[in-house]
C-alpha positions in Angstrom: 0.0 0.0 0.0 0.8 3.7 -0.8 -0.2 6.7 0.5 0.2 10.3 1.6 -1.1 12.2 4.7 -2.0 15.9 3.9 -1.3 18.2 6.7 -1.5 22.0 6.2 1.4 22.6 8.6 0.6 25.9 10.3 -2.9 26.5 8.5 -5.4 24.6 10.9 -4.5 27.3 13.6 -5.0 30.7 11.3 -8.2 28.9 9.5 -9.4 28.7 13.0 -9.0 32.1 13.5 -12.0 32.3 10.9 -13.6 29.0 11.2 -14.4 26.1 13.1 -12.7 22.8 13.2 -15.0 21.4 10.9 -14.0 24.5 8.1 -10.7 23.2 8.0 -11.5 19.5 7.7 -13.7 20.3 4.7 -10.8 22.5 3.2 -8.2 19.5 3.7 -11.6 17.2 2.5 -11.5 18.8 -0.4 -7.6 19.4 -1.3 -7.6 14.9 -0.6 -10.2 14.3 -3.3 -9.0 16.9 -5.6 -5.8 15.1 -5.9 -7.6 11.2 -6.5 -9.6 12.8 -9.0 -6.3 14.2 -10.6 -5.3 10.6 -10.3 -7.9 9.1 -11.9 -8.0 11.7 -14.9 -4.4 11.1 -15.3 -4.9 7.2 -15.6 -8.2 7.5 -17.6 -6.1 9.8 -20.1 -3.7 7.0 -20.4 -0.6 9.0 -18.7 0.2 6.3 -16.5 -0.6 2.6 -17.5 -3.6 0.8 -19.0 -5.8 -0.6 -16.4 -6.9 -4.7 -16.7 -9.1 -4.6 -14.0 -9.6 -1.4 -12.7 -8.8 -2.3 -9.1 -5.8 -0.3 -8.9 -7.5 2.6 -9.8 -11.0 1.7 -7.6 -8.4 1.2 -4.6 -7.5 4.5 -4.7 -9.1 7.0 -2.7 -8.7 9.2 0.5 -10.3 9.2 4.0 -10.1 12.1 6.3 -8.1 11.2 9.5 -9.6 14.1 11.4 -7.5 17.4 12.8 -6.9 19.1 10.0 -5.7 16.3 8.0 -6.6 13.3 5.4 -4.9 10.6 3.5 -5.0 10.2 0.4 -3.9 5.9 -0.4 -3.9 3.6 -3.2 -4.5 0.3 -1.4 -3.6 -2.7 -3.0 -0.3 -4.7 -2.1 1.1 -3.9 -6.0 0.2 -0.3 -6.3 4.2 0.1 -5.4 5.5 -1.6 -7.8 3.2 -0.5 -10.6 4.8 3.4 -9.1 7.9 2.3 -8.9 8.5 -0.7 -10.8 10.3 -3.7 -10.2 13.8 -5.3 -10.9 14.2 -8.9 -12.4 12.8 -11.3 -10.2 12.2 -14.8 -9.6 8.4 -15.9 -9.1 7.9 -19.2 -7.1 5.2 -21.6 -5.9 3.7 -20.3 -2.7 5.1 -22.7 0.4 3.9 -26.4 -0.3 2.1 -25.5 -3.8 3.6 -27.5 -6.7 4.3 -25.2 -9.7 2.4 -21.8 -11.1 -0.4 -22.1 -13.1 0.0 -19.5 -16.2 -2.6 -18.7 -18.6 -1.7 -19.0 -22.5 -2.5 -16.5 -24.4 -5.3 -16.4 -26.3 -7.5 -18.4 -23.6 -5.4 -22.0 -24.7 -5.8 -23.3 -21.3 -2.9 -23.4 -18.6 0.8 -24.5 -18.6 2.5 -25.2 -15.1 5.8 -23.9 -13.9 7.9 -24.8 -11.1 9.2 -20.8 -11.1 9.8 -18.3 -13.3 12.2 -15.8 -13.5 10.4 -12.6 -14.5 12.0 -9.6 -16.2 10.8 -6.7 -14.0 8.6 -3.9 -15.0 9.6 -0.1 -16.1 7.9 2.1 -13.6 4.0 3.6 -14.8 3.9 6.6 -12.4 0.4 7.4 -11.6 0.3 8.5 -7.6 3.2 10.7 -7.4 3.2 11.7 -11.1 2.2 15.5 -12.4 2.5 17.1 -9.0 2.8 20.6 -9.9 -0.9 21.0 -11.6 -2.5 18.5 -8.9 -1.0 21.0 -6.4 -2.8 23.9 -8.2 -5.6 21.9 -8.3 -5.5 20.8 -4.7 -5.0 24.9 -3.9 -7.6 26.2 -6.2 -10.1 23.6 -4.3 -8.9 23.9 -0.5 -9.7 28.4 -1.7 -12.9 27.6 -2.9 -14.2 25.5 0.3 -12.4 28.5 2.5 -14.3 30.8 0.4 -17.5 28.9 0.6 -16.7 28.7 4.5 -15.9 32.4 5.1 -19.3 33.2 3.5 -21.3 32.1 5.7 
C-alpha cells in the first residue's frame, strides 16, 4: 500500500482564526479528493498505464483522518511496484504449492511452472506523477471551500 497524509502545517491554527474545526476538515476534504480525482483523470487519459481490472484505480481514494488532516492511499499490495516498478525477479510456488499455473495467451488453457524468472517492469507513475498542476488543483479547491466557509 501507498499513500500520503496531507497536513497544512501551520494553516489549521490561522483557518481557526476564521472557522471552526469542521471549516478546516472540509478545506483539507477537499484538497484529498482533488488530488484522486487528478489521479484518476491522469490514468483514464492513459498517462500512466492501462488498467486490466480497474482495481488499482478503484483502490485509490482518500479518507479524512480528522484534525486538519486526510490521507489520500492507493491500497492494493502492488500499487508500489506499478509506481515504482520492479527489478528482475524470480516468481515461485507459494510454500507447499507444486508449480504456477500461467494462462496462454489467447485463452489456450494453462501451462505449469515450477518458477519463473520474470524480467521486471519499467515504472507507470500514476500516484506521485504530475505534481505541480494537482498541487494547483489541490490549492484552487482547498480556496474555494475557504471561500464557501468564510461566507457564511
Amino acid at each position: 500500500m501507498i499513500n500520503i497524509k496531507l497536513d497544512l502545517g501551520d494553516a489549521p491554527s490561522v483557518l481557526a482564526a476564521f472557522a471552526n474545526q469542521s471549516s478546516v476538515q472540509k478545506v483539507v476534504n477537499a484538497a484529498a479528493e482533488s488530488y484522486v480525482d487528478d489521479i484518476h483523470d491522469f490514468i483514464d487519459a492513459g498517462h500512466a498505464f492501462t488498467p486490466r481490472t480497474g482495481q488499482l484505480q478503484q483502490a485509490t481514494n482518500w479518507r479524512p483522518t480528522g484534525n486538519g488532516t486526510a490521507e489520500i492511499y492507493a491500497n492494493t499490495d502492488y500499487a508500489g511496484y506499478v509506481e515504482q516498478g520492479t527489478k528482475a525477479h524470480k516468481i515461485a510456488p507459494k510454500p507447499g504449492g507444486k508449480g504456477l499455473k500461467i494462462g496462454v495467451a489467447g485463452g489456450g488453457g494453462y501451462i505449469i511452472r515450477r518458477a519463473v524468472n520474470h524480467p521486471g517492469s519499467k515504472p507507470h507513475p500514476f500516484f506521485f506523477s504530475d505534481q505541480p498542476d494537482r498541487l494547483e488543483h489541490m490549492q484552487a479547491k482547498a480556496l474555494s471551500v475557504l471561500a464557501q466557509a468564510m461566507d457564511r
